[in-house]
Backbone bond lengths (Angstrom), bond angles and torsions (degrees), N, CA, C in turn:
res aa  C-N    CA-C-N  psi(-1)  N-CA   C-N-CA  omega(-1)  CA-C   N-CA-C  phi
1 X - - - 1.461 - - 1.526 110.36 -
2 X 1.738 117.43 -37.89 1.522 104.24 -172.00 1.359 105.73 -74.37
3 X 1.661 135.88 -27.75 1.321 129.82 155.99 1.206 132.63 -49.98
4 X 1.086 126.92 -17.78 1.662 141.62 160.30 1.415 108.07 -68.73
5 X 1.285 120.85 -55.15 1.317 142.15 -150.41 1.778 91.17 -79.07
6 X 1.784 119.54 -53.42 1.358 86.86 177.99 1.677 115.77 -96.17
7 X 1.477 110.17 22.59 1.580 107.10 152.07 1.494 130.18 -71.19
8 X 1.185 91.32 -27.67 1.518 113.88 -176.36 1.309 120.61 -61.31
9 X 1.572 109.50 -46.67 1.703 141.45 171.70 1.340 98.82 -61.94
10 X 1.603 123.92 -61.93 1.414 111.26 -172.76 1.333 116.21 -69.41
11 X 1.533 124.03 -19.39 1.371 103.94 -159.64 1.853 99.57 -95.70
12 X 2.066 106.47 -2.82 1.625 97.21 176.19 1.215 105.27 -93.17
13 X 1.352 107.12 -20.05 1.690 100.81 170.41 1.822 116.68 -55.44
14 X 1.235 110.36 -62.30 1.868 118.19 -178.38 1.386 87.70 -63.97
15 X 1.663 146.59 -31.67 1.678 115.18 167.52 1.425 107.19 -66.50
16 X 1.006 114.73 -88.19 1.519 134.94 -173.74 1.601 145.82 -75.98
17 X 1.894 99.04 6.05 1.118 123.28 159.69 1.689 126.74 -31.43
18 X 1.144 123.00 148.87 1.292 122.04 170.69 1.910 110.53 -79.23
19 X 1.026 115.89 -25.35 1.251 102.00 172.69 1.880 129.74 -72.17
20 X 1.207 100.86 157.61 1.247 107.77 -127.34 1.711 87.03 -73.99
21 X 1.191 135.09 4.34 1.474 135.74 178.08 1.101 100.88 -122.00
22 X 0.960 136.00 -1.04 2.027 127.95 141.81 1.428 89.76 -4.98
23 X 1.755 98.51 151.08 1.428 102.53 162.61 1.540 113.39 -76.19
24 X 1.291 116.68 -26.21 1.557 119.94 177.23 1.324 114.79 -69.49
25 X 1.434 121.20 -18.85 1.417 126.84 178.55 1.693 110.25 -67.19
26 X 1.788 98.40 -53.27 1.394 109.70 151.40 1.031 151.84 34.12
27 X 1.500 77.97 -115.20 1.789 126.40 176.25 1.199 97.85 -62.18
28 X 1.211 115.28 -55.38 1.804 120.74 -173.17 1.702 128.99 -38.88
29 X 1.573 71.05 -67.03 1.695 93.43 172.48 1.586 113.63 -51.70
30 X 1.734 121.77 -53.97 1.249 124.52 167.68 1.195 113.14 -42.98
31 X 1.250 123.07 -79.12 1.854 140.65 -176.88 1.760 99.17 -46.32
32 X 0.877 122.52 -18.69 1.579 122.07 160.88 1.589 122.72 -54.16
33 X 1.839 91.39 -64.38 1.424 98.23 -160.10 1.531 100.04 -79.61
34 X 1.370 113.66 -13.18 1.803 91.10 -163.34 1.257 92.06 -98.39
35 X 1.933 139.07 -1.41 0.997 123.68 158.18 1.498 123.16 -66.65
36 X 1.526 103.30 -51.73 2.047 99.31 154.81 1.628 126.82 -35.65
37 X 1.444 106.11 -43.62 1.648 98.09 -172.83 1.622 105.44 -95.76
38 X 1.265 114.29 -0.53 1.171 118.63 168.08 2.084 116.92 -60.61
39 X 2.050 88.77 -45.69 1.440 81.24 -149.61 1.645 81.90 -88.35
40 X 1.773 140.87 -13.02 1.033 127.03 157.71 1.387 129.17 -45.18
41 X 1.560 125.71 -31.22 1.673 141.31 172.85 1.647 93.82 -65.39
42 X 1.300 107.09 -61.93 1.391 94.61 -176.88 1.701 125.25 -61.00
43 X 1.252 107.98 -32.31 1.485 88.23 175.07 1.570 107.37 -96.26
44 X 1.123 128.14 21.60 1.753 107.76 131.52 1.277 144.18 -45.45
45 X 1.216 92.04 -23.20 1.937 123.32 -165.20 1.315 100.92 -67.07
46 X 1.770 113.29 -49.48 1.260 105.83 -172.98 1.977 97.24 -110.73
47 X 1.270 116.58 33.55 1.808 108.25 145.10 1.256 115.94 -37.55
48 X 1.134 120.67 136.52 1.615 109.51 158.61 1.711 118.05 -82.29
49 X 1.333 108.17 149.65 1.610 108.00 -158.46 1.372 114.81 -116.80
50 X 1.300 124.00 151.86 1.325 108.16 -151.82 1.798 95.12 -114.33
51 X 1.533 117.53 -170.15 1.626 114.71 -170.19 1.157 114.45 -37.50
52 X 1.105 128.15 -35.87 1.742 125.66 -172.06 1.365 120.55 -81.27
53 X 1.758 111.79 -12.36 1.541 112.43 171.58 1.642 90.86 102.90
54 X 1.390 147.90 -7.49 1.253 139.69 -169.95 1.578 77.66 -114.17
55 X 1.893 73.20 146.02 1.668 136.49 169.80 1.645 84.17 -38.60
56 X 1.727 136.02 147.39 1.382 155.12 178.95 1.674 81.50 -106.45
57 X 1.537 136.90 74.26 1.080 131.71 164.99 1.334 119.20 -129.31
58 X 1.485 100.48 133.79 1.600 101.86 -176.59 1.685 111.96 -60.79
59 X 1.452 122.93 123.19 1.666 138.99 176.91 1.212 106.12 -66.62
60 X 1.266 118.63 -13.44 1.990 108.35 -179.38 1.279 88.26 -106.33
61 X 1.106 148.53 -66.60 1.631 143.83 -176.39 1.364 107.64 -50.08
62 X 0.879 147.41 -36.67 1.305 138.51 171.04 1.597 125.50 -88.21
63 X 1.242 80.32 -37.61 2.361 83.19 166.28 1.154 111.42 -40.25
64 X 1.622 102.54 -59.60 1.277 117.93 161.17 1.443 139.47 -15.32
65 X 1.267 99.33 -94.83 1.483 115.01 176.73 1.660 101.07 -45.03
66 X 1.049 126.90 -64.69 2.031 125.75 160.46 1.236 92.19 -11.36
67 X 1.069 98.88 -89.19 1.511 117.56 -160.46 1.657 121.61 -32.52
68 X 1.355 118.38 -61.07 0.665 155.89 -126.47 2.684 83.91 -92.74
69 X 2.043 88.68 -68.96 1.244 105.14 167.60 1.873 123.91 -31.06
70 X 1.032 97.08 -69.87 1.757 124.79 -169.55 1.562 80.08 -71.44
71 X 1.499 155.96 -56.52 1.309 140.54 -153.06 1.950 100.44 -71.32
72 X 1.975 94.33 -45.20 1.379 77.68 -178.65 1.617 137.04 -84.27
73 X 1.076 96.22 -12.61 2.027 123.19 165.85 1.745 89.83 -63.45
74 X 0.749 114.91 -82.28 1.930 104.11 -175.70 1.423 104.35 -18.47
75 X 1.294 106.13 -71.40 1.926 111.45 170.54 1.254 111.86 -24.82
76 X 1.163 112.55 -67.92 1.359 99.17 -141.47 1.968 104.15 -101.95
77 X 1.527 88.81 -4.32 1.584 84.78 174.92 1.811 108.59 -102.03
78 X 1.170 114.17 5.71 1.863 131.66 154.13 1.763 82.92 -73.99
79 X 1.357 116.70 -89.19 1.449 107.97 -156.83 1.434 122.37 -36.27
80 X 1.529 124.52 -30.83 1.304 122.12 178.64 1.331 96.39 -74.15
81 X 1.318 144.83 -26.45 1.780 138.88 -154.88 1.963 96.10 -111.05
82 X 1.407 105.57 19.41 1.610 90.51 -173.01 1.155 118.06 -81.97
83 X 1.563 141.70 100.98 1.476 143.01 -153.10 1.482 96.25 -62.43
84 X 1.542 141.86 -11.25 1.272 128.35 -135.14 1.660 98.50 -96.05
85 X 1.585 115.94 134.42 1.614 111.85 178.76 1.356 122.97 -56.92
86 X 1.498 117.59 -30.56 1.553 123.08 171.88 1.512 124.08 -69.14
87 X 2.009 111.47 19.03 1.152 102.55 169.71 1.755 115.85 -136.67
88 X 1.637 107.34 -172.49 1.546 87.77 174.80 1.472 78.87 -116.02
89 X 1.673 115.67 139.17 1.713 149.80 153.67 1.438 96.52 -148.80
90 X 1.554 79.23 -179.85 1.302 105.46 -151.53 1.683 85.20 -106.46
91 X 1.250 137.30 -19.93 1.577 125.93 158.74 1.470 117.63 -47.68
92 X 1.428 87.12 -51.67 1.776 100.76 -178.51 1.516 106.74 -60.82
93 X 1.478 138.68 -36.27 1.084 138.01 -154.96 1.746 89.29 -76.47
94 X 1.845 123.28 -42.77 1.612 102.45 -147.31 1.617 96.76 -100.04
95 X 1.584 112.27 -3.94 1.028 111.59 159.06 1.277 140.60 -78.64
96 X 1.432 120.92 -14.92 1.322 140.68 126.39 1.423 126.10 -23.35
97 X 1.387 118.70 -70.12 1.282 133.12 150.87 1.304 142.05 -51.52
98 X 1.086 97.98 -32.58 1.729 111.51 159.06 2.194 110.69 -64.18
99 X 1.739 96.49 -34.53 1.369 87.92 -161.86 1.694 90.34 -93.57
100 X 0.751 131.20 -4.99 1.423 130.37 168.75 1.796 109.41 -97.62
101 X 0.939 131.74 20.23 1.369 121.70 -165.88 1.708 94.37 -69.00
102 X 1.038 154.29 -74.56 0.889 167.77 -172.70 1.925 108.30 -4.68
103 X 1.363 101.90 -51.04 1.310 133.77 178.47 1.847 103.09 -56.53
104 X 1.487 106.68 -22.41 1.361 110.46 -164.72 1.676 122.74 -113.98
105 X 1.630 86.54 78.31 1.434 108.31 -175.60 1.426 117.17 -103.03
106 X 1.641 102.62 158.36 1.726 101.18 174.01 1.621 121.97 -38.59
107 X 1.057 94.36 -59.54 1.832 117.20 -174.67 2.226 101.22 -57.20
108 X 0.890 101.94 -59.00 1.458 129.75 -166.61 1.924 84.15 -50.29
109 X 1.162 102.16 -75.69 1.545 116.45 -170.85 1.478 119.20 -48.69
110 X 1.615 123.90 -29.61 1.172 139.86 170.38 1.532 130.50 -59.68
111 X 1.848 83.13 -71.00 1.963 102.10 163.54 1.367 114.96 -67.51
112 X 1.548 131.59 -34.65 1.315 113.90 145.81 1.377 152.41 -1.38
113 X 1.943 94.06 -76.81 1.364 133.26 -171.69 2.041 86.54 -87.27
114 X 0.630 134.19 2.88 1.559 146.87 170.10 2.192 95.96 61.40
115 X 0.935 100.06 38.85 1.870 116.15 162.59 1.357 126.23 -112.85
116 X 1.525 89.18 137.73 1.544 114.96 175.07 1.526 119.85 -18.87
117 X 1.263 144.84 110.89 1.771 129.60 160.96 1.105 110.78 -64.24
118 X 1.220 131.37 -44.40 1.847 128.46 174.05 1.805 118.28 -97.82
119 X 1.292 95.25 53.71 1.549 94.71 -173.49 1.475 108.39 -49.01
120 X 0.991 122.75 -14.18 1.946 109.99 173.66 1.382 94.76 -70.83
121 X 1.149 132.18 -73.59 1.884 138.87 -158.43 1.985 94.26 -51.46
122 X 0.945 108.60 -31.89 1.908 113.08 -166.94 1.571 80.72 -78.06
123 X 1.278 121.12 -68.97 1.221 118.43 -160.73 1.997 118.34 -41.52
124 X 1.205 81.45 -53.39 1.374 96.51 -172.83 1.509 120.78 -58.64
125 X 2.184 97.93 -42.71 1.835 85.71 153.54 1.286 129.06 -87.89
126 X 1.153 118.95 24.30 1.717 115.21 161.70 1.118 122.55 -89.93
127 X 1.383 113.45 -26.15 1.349 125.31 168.50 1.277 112.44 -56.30
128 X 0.907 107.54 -55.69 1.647 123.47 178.14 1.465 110.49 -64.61
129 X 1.180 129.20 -19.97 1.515 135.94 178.04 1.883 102.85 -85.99
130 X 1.450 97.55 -40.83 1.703 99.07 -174.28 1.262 107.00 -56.29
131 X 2.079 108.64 -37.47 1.566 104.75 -173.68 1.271 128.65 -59.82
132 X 1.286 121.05 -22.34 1.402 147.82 172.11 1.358 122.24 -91.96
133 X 1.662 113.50 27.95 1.206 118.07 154.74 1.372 112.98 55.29
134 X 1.914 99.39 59.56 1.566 125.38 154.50 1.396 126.64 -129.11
135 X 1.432 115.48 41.40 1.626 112.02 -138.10 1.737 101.69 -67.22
136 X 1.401 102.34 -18.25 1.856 86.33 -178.75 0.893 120.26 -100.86
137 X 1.207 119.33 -24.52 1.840 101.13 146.78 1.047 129.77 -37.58
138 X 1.654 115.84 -47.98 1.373 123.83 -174.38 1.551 118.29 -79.82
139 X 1.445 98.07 -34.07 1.856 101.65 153.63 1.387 110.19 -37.40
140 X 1.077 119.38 -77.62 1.491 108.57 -149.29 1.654 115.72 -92.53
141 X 1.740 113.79 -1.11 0.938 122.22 148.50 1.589 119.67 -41.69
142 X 1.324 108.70 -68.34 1.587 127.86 -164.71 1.724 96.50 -72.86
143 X 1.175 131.45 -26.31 1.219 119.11 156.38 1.843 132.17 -70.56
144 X 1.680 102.34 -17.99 1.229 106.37 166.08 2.032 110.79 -88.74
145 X 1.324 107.37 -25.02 1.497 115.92 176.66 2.254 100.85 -62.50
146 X 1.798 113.84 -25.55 0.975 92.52 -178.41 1.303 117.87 -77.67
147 X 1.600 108.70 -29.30 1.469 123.36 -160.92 1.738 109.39 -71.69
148 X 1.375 99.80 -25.67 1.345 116.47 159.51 1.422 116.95 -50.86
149 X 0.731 105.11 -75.40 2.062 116.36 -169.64 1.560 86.22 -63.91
150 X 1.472 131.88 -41.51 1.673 108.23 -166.46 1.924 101.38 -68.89
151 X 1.292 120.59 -28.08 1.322 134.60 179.83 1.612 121.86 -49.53
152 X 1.359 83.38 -33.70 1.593 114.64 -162.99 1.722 107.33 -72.52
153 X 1.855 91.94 -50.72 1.394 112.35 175.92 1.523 107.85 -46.59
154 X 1.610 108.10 -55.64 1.429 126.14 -170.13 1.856 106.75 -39.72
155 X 1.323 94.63 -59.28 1.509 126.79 -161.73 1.257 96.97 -52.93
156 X 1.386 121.83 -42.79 1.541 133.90 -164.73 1.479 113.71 -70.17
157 X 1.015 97.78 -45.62 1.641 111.70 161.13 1.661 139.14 -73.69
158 X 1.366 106.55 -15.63 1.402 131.91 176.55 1.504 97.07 -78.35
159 X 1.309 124.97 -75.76 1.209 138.90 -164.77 1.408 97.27 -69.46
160 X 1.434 123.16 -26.46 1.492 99.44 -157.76 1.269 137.44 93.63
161 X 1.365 134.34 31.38 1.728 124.77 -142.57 1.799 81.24 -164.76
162 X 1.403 85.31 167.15 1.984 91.76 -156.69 2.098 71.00 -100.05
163 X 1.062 73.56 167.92 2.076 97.39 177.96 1.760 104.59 -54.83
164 X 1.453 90.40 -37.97 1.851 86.25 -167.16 1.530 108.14 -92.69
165 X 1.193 123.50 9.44 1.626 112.94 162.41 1.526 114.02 -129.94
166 X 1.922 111.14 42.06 1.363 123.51 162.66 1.728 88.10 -41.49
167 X 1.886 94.80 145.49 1.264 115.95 146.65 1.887 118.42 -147.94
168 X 1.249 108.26 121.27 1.398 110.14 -179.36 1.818 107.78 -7.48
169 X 1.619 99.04 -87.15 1.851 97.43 170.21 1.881 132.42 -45.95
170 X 1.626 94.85 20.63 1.643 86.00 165.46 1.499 124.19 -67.74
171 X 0.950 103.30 134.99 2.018 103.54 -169.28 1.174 112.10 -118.81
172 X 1.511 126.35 132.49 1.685 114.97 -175.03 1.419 114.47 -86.17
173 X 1.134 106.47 154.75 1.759 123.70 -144.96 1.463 102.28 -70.60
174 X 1.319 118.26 107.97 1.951 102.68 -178.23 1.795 113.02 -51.08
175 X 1.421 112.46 -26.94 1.193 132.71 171.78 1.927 100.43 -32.76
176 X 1.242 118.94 -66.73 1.022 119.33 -173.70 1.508 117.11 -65.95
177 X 1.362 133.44 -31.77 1.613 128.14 162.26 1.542 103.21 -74.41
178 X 1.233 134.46 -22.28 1.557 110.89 159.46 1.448 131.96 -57.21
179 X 1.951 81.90 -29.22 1.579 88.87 -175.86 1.801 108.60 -71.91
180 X 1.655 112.05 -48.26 1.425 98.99 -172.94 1.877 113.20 -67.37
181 X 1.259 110.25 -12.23 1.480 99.15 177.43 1.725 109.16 -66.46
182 X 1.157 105.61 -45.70 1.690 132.37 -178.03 1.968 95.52 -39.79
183 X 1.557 98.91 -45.20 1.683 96.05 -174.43 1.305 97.62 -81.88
184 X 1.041 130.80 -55.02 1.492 119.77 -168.38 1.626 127.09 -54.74
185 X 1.193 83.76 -27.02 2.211 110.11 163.67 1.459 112.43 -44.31
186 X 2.053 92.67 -46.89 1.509 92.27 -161.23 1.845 108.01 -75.39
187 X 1.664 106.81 -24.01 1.570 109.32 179.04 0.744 99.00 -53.36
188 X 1.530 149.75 -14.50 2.307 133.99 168.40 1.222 103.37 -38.75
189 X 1.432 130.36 -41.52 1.031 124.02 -160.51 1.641 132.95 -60.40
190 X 1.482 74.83 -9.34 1.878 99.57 -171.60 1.577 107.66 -63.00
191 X 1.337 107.63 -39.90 1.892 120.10 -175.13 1.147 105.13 -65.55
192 X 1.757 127.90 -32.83 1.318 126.93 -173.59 1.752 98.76 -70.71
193 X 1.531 141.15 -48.21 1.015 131.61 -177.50 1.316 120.44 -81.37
194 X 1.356 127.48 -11.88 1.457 126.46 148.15 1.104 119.98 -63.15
195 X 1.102 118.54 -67.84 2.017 120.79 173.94 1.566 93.75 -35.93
196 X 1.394 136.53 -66.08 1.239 124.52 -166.77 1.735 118.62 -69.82
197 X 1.253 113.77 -7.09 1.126 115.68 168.60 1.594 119.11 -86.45
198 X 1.443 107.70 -39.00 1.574 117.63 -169.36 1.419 98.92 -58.58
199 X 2.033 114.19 -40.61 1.405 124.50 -162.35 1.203 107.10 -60.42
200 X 1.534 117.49 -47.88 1.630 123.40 -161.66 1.329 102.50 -75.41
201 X 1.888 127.10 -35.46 1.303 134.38 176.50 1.213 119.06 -47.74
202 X 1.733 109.83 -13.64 1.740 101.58 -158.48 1.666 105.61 -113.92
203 X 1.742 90.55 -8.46 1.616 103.01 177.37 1.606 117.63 -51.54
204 X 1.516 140.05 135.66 1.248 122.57 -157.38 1.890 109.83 -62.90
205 X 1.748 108.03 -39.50 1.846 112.79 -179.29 1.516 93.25 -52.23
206 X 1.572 144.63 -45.41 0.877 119.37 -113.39 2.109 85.15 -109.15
207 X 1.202 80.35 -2.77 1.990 86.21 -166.28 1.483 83.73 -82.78
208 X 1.221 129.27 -17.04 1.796 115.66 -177.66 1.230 135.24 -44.56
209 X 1.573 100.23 -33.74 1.353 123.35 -153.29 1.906 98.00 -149.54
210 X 1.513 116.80 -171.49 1.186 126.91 171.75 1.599 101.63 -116.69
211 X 1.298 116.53 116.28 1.620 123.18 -176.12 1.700 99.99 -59.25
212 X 1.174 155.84 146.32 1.536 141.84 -179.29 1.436 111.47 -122.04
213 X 1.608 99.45 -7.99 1.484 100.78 167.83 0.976 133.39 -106.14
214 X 1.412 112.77 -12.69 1.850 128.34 158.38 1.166 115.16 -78.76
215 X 1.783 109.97 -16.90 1.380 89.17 -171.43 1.484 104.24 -101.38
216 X 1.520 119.18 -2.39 1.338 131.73 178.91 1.251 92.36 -72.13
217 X 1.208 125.74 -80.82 1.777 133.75 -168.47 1.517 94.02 -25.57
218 X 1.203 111.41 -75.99 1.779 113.13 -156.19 1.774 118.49 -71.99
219 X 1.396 101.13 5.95 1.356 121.03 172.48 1.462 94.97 -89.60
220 X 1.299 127.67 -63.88 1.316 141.74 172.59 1.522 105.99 -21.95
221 X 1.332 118.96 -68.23 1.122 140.37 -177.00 1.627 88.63 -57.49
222 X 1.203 129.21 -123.67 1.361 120.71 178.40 1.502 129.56 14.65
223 X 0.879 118.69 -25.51 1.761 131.56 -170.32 1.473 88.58 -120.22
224 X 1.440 129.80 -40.89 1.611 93.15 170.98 2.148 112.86 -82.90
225 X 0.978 106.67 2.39 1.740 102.30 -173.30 1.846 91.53 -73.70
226 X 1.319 97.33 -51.85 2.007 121.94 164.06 1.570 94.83 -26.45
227 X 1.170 102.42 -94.76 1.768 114.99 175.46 1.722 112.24 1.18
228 X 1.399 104.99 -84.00 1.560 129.21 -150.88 1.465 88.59 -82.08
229 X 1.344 138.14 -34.81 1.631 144.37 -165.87 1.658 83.54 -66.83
230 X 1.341 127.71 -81.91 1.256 133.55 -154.98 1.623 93.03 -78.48
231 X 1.290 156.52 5.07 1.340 139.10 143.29 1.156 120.15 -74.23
232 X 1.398 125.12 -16.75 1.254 128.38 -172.54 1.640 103.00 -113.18
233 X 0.687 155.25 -11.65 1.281 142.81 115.31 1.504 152.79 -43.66
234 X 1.569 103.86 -26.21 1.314 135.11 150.66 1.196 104.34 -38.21
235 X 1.530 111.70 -63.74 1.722 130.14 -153.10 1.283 98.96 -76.34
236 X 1.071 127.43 -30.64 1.832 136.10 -168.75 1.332 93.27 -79.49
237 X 1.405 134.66 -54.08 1.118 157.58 175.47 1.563 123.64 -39.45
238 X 1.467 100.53 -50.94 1.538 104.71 -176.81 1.814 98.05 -108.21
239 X 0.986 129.19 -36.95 1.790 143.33 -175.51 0.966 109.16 -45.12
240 X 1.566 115.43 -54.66 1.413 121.78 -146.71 1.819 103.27 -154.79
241 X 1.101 129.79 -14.36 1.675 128.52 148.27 1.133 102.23 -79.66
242 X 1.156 137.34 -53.80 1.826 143.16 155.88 2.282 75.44 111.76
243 X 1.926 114.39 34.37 1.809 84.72 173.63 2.030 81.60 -129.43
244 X 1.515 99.68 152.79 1.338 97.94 165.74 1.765 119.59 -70.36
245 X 0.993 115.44 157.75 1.546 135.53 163.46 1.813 105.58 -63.01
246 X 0.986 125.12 -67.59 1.283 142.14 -174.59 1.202 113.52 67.18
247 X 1.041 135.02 -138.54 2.003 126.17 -155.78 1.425 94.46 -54.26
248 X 1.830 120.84 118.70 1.432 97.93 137.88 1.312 137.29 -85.60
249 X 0.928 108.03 13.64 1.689 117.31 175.73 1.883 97.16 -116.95
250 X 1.349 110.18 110.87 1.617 111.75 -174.89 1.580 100.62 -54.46
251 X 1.299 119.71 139.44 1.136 119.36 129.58 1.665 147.79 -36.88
252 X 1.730 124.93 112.75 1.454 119.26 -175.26 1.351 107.42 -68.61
253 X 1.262 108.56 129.92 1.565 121.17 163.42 1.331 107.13 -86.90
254 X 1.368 127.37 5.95 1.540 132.32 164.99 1.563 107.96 -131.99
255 X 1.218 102.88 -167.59 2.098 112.05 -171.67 1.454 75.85 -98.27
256 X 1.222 127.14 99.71 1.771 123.20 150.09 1.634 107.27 -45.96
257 X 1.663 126.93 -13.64 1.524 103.74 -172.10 1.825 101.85 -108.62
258 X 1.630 101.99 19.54 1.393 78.79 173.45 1.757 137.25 -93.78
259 X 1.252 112.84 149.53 1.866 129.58 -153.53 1.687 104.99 72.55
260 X 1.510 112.11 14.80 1.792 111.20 177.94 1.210 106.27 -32.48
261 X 1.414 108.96 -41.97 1.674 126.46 -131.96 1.765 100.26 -100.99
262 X 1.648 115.74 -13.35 1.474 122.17 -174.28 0.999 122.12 -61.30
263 X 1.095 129.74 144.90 2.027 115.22 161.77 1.443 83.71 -85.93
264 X 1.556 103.66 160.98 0.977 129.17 -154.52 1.932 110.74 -106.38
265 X 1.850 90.24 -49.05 1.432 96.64 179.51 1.788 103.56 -129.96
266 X 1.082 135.87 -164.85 1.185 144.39 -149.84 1.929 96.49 -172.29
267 X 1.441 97.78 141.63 1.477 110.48 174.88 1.445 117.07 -46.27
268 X 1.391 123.43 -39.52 1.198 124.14 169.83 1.685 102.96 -80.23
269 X 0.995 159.29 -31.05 1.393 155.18 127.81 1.894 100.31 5.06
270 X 1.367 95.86 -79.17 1.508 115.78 -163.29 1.762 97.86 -48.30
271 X 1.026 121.30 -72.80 1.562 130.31 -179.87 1.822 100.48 -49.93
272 X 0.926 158.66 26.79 1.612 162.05 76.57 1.229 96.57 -50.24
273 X 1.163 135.64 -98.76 1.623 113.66 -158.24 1.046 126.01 -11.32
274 X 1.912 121.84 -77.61 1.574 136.46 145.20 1.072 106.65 -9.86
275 X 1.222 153.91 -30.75 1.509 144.76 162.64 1.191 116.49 -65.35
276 X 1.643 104.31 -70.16 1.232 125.22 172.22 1.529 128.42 -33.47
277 X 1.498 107.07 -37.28 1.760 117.43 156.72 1.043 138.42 -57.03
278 X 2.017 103.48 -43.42 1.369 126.10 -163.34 1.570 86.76 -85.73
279 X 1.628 141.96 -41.62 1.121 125.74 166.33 1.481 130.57 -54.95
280 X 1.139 114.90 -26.78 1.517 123.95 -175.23 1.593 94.37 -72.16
281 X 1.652 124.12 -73.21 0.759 136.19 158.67 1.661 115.21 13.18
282 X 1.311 96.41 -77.55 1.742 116.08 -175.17 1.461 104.03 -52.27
283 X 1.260 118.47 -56.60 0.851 128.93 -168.52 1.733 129.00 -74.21
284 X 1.720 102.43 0.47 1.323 121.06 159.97 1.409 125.11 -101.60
285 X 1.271 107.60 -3.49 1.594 131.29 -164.71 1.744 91.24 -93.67
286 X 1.396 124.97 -30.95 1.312 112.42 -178.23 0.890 119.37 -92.49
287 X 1.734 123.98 13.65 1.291 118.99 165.24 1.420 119.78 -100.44
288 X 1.403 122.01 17.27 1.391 116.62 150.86 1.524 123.81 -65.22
289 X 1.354 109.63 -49.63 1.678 125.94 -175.68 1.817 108.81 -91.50
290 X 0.908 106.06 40.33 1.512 104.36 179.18 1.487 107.40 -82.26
291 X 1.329 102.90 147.64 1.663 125.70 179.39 1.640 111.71 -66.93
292 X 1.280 118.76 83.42 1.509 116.42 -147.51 1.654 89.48 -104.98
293 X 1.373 112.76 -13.83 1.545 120.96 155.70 1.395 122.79 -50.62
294 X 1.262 117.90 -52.80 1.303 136.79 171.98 1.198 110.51 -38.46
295 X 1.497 92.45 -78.80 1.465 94.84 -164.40 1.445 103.84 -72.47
296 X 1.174 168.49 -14.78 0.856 146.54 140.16 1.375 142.57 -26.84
297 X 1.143 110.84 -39.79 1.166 126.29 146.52 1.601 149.54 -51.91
298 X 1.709 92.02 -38.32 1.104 94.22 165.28 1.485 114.67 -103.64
299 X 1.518 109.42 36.72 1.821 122.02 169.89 1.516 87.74 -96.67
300 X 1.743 145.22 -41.99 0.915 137.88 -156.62 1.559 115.48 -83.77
């Protein structure tokens, strides 16, 4: 049990840790941004459109932001799938669990979680303890007698076994963490429709405009890697930490839509920018002919 007990600690710490690569830190951060570029896709919809029926949208600001979205979702949805032991994901977490399954028994999982194994017999003497004028003991007894029986449910389903032939040594099926690694395998697939999106994005027709059906598809894709990431952590979460995940999409502690509604720049805006390029510009142009003598020298 105390080997369970500090598996248990490490594996809610790498979920639900305060450090800032928690898998919940994560999830967060992800389920953030693609809710921002979500509700930016959507209000393209209502751009106003000019003779040709296309969106009045700037092609470098928006390539961009595409671009920019889908490059960093690749990131960070590789970082949740990184098999490697020197990190915290959420591969690493069920593969962990998978290699410890053994450890993950009825009995084991209970005294652990510090709950009743016969929550009926507990129940029944707390009742009997409340009558005799102990009610908070017996309060929070009968609230650990529930968490028990909901555990129980869990257990029943882990192992596999109908309710009426519980046995202390029920063990959950390694079968089933092969299976969620097996799904999380399949979210790779996500890099194959980004790479093919970034490729076609960079084609010169295709930089004209915003493609809405490549970028729908591979959004699609993205929101299901989203999907199976936060189901399978859920399950780790409530199964076998016995704590919920709760919002995967954080809650704003501010109006995320405020100045939504602003323009941003102004015609005289734009004519500074145009400067602002043609200076940058210059100033990238002198790094072909650079004094590579120099500085060399003054490396020695």
């Amino acid at each position: 049990m105390c080997d369970l007990k500090n598996k248990l600690d490490q594996w809610e710490e790498w979920c639900f840790g305060d450090d800032v690569n928690s898998i919940k830190h994560q999830i967060h951060r992800t389920t953030w941004d693609s809710a921002v570029f979500q509700c930016i896709n959507e209000a393209r919809r209502y751009a106003p459109r000019g003779n040709d029926g296309e969106p009045e949208l700037n092609a470098t600001v928006h390539e961009y932001i595409n671009r920019s979205f889908f490059e960093t979702q690749a990131i960070a949805i590789r970082r949740l799938l990184d098999s490697r032991n020197d990190v915290v994901s959420l591969h690493r977490l069920i593969k962990d669990v998978q290699r410890n399954c053994s450890l993950l028994t009825r009995a084991g999982l209970l005294a652990a979680h510090e709950y009743p194994y016969d929550y009926e017999q507990e129940r029944a003497k707390l009742r009997e303890e409340y009558g005799k004028g102990s009610p908070q003991r017996a309060g929070q007894g009968l609230i650990n007698c529930a968490h028990s029986e909901t555990m129980h449910g869990f257990m029943d389903a882990l192992a596999g076994v109908d309710s009426s032939l519980r046995k202390p040594t029920d063990t959950a099926r390694p079968e089933i963490f092969a299976w969620l690694l097996h799904r999380l395998d399949n979210c790779e697939e996500i890099f194959q429709y980004v790479n093919k999106f970034l490729a076609h994005s960079a084609t010169p027709d295709s930089r004209a405009r915003v493609s809405a059906d490549d970028l729908n598809i591979t959004l699609g894709k993205v929101f299901d890697a989203h999907r199976v990431i936060c189901e399978t952590v859920a399950f780790i979460g409530m199964k076998i930490l016995y704590r919920s995940f709760g919002n995967f999409l954080a809650i704003p502690q501010y109006d995320q839509f405020r100045h939504f509604e602003r323009p941003w720049v102004t015609k005289e805006t734009v004519k500074k920018l145009r400067k602002f390029w043609d200076e940058y510009d210059k100033k990238t142009r002198q790094w072909e002919d650079w004094d590579w003598q120099a500085a060399f020298n003054e490396s020695s």
